[in-house]
C-alpha positions in Angstrom: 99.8 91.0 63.5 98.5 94.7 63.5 95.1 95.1 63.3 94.0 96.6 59.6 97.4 95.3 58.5 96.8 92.6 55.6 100.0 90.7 55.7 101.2 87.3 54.1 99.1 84.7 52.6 99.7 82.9 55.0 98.7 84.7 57.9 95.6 85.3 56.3 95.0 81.4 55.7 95.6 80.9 59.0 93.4 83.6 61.0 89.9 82.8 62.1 89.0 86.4 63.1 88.3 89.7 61.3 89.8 92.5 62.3 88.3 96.1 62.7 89.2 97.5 59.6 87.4 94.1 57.6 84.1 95.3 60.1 84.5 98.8 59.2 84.8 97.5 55.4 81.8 94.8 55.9 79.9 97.8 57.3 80.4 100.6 55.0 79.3 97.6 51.9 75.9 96.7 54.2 75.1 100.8 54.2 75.7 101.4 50.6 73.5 98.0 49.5 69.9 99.0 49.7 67.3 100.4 52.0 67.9 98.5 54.9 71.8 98.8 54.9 72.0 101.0 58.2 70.4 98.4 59.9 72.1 95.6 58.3 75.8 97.5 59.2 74.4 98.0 62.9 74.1 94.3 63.3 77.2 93.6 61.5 79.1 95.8 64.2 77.3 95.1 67.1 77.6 91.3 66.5 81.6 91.8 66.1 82.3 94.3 69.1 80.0 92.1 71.7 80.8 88.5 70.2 76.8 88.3 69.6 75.7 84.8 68.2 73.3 85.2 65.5 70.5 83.7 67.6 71.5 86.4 70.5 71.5 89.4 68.3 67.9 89.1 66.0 66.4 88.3 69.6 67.5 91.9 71.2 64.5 93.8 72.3 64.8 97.6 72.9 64.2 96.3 76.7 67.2 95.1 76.9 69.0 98.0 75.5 69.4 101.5 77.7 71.2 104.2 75.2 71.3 107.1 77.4 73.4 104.4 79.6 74.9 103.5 77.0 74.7 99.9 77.9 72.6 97.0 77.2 72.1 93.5 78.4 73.1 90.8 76.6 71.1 87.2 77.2 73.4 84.5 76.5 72.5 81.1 74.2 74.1 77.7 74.9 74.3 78.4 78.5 76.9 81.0 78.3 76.5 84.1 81.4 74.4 86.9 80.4 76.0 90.4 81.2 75.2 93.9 80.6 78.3 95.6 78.2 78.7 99.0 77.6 78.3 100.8 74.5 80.3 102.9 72.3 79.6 106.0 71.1 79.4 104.7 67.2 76.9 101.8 68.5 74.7 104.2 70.3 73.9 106.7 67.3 73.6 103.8 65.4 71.0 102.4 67.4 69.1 105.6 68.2 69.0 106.1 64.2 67.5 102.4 63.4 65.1 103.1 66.1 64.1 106.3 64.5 63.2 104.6 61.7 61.0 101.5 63.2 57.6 101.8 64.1 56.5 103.6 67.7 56.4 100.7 70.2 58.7 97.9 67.9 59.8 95.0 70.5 62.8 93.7 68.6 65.9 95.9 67.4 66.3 94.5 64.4 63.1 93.6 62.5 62.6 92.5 59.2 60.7 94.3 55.8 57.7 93.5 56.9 57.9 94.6 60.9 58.6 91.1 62.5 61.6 90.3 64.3 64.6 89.3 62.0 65.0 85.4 61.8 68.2 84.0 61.9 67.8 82.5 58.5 66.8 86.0 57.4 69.9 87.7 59.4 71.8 85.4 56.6 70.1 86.6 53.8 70.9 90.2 53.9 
């Protein structure tokens, strides 16, 4: 199947993945819902294009991440390898803009309302 094409029911039923135009959708919805849709569409895409478990991405700290590289490193859960991926070009002015808006010196990437790190309960609520 084509990526972005629909096709049957039953091809549909029977997929277990989105594909990059259902991100891209997923994404443009997060940034139009709210105050904190920019960050919310960031952690929708970065959680697709690296395969991110929810526990992996709310516990990213800007340590881990190098945008002039344009890489970060990724520390696995459930004893998976760690790795350091690259990133694109779409990922990286998206992260340089949610930094923008944190506080100077925030740990986490994505933090919640109130300047914590997101929870993965909370990652689930927005």
């Amino acid at each position: 199947m084509l990526l972005g094409r629909a096709g049957t029911n039953q091809d549909r039923s029977r997929r277990q993945y989105l594909t990059e135009t259902e991100v891209t959708q997923l994404c443009d919805a997060a940034r139009a819902r709210g105050r904190w849709g920019h960050r919310d569409a960031t952690k929708t895409l970065c959680a697709y294009r690296h395969g991110l478990r929810v526990s992996e991405l709310v516990a990213l700290t800007w340590s881990q991440v190098d945008l002039e590289a344009g890489r970060w490193q990724v520390l696995r859960c459930k004893g998976s390898d760690n790795s350091v991926q690259p990133l694109s070009g779409v990922e990286i002015r998206a992260l340089r803009k949610l930094r923008r808006r944190q506080e100077p010196g925030a740990r986490y990437v994505f933090m919640s309302e109130r300047g914590a790190p997101l929870t993965a309960n909370g990652f689930f609520r927005h």
